[in-house]
TIRO-2110 file (N, C-alpha, C; in Angstrom, 1 decimal):
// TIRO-2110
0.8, -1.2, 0.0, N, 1, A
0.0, 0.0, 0.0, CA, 1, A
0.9, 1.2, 0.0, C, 1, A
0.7, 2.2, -0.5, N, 2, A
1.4, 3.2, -0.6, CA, 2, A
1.4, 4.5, 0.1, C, 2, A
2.3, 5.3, 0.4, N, 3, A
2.2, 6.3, 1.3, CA, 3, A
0.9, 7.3, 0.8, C, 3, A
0.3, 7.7, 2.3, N, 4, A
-0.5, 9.0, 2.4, CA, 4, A
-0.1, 10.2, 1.9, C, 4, A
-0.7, 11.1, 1.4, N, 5, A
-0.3, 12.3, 0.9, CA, 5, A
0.3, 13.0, 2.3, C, 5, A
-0.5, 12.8, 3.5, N, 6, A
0.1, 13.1, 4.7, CA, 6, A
1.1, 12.9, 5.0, C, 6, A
1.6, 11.2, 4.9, N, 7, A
3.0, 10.6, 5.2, CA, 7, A
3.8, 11.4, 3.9, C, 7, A
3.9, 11.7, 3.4, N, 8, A
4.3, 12.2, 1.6, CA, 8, A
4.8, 13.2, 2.3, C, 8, A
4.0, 14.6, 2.6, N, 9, A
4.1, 15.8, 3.4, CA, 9, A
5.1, 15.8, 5.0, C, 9, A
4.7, 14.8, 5.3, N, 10, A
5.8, 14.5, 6.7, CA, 10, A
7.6, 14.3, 6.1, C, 10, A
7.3, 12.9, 5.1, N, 11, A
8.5, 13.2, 4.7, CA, 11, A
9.5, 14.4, 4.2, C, 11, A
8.7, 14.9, 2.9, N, 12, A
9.3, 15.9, 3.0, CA, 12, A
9.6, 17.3, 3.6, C, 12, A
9.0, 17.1, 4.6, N, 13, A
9.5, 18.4, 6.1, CA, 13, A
10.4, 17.7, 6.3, C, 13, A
10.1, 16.5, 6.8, N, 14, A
11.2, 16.0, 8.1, CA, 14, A
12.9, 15.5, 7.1, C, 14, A
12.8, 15.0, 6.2, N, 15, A
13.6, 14.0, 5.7, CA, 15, A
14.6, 15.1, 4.8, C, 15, A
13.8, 16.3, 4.3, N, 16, A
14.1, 17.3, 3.1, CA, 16, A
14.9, 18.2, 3.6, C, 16, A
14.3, 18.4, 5.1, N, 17, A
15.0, 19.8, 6.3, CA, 17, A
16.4, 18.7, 6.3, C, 17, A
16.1, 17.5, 6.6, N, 18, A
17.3, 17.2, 7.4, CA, 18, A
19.0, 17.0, 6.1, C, 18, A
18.1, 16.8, 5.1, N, 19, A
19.3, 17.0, 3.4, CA, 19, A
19.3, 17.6, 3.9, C, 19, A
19.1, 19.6, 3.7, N, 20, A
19.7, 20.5, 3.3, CA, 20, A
20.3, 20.9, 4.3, C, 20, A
20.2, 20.3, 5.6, N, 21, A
20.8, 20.7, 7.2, CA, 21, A
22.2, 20.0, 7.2, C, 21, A
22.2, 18.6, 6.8, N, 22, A
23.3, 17.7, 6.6, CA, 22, A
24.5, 18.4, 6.0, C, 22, A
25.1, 19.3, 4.9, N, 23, A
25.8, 19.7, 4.7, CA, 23, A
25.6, 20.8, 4.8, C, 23, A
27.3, 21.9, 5.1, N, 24, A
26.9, 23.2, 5.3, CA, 24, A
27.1, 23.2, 3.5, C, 24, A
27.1, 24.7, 3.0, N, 25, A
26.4, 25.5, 2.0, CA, 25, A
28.2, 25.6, 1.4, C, 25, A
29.2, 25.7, 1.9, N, 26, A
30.2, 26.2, 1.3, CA, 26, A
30.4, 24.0, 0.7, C, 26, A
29.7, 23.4, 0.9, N, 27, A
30.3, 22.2, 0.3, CA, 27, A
29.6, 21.4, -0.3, C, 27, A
28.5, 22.1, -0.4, N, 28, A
27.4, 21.0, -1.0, CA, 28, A
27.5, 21.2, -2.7, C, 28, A
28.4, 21.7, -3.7, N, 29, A
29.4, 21.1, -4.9, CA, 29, A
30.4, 19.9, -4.7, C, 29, A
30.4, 19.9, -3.6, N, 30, A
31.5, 18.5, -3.4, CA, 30, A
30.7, 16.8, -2.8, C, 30, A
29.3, 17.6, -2.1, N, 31, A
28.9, 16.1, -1.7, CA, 31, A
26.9, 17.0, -1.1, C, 31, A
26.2, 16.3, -1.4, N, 32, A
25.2, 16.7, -0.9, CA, 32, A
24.6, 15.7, -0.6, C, 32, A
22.7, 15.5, -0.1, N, 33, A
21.9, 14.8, 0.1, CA, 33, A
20.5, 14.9, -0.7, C, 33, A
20.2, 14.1, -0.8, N, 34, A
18.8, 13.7, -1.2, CA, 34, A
18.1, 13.0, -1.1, C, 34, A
16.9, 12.3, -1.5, N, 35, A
15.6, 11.6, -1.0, CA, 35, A
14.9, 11.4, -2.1, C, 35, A
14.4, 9.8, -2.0, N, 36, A
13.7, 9.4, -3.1, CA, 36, A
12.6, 9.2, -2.8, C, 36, A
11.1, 9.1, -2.6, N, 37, A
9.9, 8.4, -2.4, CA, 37, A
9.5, 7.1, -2.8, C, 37, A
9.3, 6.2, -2.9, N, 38, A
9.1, 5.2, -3.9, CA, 38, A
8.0, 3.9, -3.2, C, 38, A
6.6, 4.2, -3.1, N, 39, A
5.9, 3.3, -2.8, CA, 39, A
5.7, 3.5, -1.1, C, 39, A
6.3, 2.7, -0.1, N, 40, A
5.9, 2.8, 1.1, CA, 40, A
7.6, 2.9, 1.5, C, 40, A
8.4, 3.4, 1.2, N, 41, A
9.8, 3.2, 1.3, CA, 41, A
10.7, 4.7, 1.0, C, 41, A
11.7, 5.5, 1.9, N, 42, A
11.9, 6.4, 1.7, CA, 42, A
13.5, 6.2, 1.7, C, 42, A
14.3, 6.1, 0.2, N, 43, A
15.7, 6.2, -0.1, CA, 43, A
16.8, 7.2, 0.5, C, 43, A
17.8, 7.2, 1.0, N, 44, A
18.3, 8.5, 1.4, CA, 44, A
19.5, 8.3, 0.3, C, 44, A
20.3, 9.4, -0.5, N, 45, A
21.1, 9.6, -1.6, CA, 45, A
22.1, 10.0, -0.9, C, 45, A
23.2, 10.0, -0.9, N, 46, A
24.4, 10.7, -1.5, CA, 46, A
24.9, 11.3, -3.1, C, 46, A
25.0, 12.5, -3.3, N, 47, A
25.6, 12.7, -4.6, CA, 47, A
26.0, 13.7, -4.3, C, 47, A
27.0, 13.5, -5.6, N, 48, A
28.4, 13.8, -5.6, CA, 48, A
28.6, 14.2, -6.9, C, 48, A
29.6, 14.9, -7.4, N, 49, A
30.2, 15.3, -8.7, CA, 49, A
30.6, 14.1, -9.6, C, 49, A
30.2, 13.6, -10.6, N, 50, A
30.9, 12.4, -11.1, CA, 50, A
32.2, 12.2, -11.3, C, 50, A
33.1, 11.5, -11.2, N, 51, A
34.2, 11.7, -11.1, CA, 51, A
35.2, 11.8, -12.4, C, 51, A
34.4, 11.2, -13.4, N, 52, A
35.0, 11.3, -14.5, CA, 52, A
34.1, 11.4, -15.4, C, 52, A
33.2, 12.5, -15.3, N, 53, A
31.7, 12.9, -16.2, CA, 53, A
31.9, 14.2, -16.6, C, 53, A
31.4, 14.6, -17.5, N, 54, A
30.9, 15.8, -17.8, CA, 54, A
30.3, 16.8, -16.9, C, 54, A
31.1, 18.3, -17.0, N, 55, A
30.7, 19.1, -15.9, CA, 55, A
29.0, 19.3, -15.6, C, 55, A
28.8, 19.0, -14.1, N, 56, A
27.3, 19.3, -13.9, CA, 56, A
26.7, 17.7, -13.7, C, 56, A
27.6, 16.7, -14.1, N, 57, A
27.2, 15.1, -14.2, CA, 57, A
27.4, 15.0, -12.5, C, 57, A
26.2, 13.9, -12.0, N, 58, A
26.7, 13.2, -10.4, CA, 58, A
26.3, 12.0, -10.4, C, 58, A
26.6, 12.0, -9.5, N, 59, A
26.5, 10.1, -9.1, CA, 59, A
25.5, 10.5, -7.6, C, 59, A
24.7, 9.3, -7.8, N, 60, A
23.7, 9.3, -6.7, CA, 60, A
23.8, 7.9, -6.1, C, 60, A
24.4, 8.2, -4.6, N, 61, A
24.6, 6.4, -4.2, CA, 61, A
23.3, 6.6, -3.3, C, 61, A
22.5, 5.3, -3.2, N, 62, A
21.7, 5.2, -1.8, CA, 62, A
22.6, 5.0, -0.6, C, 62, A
22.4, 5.2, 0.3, N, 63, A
23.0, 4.8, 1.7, CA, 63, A
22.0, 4.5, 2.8, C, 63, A
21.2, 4.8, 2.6, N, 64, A
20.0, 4.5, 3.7, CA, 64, A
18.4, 4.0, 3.3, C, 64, A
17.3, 3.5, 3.7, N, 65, A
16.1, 3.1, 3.2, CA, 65, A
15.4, 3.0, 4.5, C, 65, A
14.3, 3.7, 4.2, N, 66, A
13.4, 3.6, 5.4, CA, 66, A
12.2, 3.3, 5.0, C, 66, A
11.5, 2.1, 5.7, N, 67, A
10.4, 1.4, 4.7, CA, 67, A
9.0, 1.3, 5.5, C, 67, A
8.0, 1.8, 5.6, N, 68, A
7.1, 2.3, 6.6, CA, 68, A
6.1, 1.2, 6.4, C, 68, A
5.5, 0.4, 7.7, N, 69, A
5.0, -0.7, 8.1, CA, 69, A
3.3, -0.3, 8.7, C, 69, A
2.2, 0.2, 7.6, N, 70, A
1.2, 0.7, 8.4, CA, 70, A
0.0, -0.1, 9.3, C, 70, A
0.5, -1.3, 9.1, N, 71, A
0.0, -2.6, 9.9, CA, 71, A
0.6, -2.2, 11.7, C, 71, A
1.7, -1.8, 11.8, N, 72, A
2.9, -1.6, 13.3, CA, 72, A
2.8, -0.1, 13.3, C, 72, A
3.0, 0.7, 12.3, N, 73, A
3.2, 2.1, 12.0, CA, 73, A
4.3, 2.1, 12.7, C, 73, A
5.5, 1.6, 12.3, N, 74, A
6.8, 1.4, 12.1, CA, 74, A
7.4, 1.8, 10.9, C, 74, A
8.8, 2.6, 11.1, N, 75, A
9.1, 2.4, 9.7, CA, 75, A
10.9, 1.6, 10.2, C, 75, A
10.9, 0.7, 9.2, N, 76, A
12.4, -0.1, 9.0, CA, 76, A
13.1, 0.3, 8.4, C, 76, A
14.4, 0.2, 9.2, N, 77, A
15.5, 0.6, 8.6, CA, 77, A
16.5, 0.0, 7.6, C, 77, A
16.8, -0.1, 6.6, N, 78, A
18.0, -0.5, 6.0, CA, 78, A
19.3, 0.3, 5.6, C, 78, A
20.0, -0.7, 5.3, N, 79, A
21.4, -0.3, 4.7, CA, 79, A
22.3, -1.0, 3.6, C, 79, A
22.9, -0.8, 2.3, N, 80, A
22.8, -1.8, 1.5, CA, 80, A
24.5, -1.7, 1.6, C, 80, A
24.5, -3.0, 1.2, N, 81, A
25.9, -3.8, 1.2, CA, 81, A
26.4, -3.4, 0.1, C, 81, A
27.6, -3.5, 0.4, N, 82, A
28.2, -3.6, -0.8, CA, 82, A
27.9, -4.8, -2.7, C, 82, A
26.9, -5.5, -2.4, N, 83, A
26.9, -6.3, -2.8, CA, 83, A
25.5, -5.4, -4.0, C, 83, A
24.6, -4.5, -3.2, N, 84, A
24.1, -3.8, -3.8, CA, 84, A
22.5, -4.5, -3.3, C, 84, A
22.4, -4.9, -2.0, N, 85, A
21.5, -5.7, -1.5, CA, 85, A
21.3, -4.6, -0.3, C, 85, A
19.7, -4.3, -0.4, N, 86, A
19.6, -3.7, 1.5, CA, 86, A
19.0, -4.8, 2.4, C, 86, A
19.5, -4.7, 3.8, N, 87, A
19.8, -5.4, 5.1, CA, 87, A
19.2, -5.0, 5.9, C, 87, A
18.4, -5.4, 6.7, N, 88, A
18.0, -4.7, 7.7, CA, 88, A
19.4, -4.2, 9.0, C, 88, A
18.7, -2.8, 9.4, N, 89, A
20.1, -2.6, 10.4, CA, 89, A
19.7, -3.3, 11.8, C, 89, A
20.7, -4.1, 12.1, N, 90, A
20.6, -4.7, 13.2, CA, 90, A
20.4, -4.4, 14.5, C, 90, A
21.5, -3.2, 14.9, N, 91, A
21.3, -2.6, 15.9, CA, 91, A
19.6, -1.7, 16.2, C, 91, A
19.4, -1.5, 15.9, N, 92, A
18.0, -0.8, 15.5, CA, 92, A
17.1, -0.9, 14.4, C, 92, A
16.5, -2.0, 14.0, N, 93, A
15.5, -2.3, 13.3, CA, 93, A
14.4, -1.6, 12.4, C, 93, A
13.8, -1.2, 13.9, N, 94, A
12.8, -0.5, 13.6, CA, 94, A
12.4, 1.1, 14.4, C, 94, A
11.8, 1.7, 14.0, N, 95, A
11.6, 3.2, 15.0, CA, 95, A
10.0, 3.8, 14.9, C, 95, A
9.5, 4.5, 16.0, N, 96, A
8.5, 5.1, 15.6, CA, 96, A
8.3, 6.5, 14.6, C, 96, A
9.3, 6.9, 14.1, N, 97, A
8.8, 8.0, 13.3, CA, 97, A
10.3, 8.2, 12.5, C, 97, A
10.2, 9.4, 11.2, N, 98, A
11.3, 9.3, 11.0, CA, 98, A
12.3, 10.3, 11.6, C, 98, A
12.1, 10.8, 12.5, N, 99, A
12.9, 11.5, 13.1, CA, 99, A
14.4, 11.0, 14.1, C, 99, A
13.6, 9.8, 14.7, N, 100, A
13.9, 8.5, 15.2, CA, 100, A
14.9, 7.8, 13.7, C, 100, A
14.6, 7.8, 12.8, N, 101, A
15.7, 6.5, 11.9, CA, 101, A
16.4, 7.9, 11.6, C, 101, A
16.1, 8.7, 10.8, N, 102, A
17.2, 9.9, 10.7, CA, 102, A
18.1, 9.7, 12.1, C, 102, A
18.2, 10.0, 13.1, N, 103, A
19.1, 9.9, 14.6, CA, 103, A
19.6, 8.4, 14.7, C, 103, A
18.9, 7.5, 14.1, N, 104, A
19.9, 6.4, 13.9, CA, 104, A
21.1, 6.4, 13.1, C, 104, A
20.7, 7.1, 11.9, N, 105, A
21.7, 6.7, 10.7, CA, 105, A
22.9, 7.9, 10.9, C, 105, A
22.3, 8.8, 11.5, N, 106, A
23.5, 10.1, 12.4, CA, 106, A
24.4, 9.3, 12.8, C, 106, A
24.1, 8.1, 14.1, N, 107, A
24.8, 7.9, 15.4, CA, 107, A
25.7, 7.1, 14.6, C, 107, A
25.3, 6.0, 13.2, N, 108, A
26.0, 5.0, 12.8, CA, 108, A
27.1, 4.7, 13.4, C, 108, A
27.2, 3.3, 14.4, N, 109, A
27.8, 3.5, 15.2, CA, 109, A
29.2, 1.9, 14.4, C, 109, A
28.2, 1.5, 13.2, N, 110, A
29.3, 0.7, 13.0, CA, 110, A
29.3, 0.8, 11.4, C, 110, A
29.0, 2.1, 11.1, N, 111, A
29.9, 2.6, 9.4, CA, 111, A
28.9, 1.9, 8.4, C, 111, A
27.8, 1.8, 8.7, N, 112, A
27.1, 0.9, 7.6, CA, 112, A
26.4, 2.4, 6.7, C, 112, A
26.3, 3.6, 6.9, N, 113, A
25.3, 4.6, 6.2, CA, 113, A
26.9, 5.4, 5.8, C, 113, A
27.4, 6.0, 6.3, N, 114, A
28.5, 6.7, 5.8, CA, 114, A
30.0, 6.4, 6.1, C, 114, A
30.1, 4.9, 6.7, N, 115, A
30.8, 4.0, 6.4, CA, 115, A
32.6, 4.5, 6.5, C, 115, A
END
């Protein structure tokens, strides 16, 4: 089932403030954030300048996935492996809101989001 226009609207306050908060302003040409929506699941991006692209070209890695459970009204956390597979994160699974998995993927206490 797919997100509420409401949940839609939360994300982007909560998830959108926290991109543009994530880097200061003198460096966000070198590395920024972003956010994808996709179904009941909210992507977090890194991008970056490509490295051997044409000026204005980036690369967008995921690093984070937050996957909202309206059965528990939970949202789950992932993190994708190197392998190109996401994992649930162990230490913290699940949270009640996204404010909660954003302050998870902060604390990353074993390198799995920004590694």
């Amino acid at each position: 089932m797919a997100l509420s226009i409401e949940d839609i609207g939360e994300i982007d306050q909560v998830v959108g403030d926290w991109c543009l908060a994530r880097v200061p302003a003198h460096l966000k040409q070198s590395v920024d954030y972003d956010y994808e929506i996709d179904s009941q699941a909210v992507t977090i991006l890194e991008v970056r300048p490509a490295w051997r692209g044409t000026p204005g070209e980036v690369t967008r890695r995921p690093i984070a996935r937050f996957r909202f459970v309206k059965v528990t009204g939970f949202w789950k956390i992932f993190w994708m492996r190197a392998s190109g597979k996401w994992h649930a994160y162990e230490p913290m699974f699940e949270v009640n809101d996204l404010v909660d998995a954003l302050d998870v993927i902060e604390s990353d206490h074993y390198g799995c989001f920004f590694g």
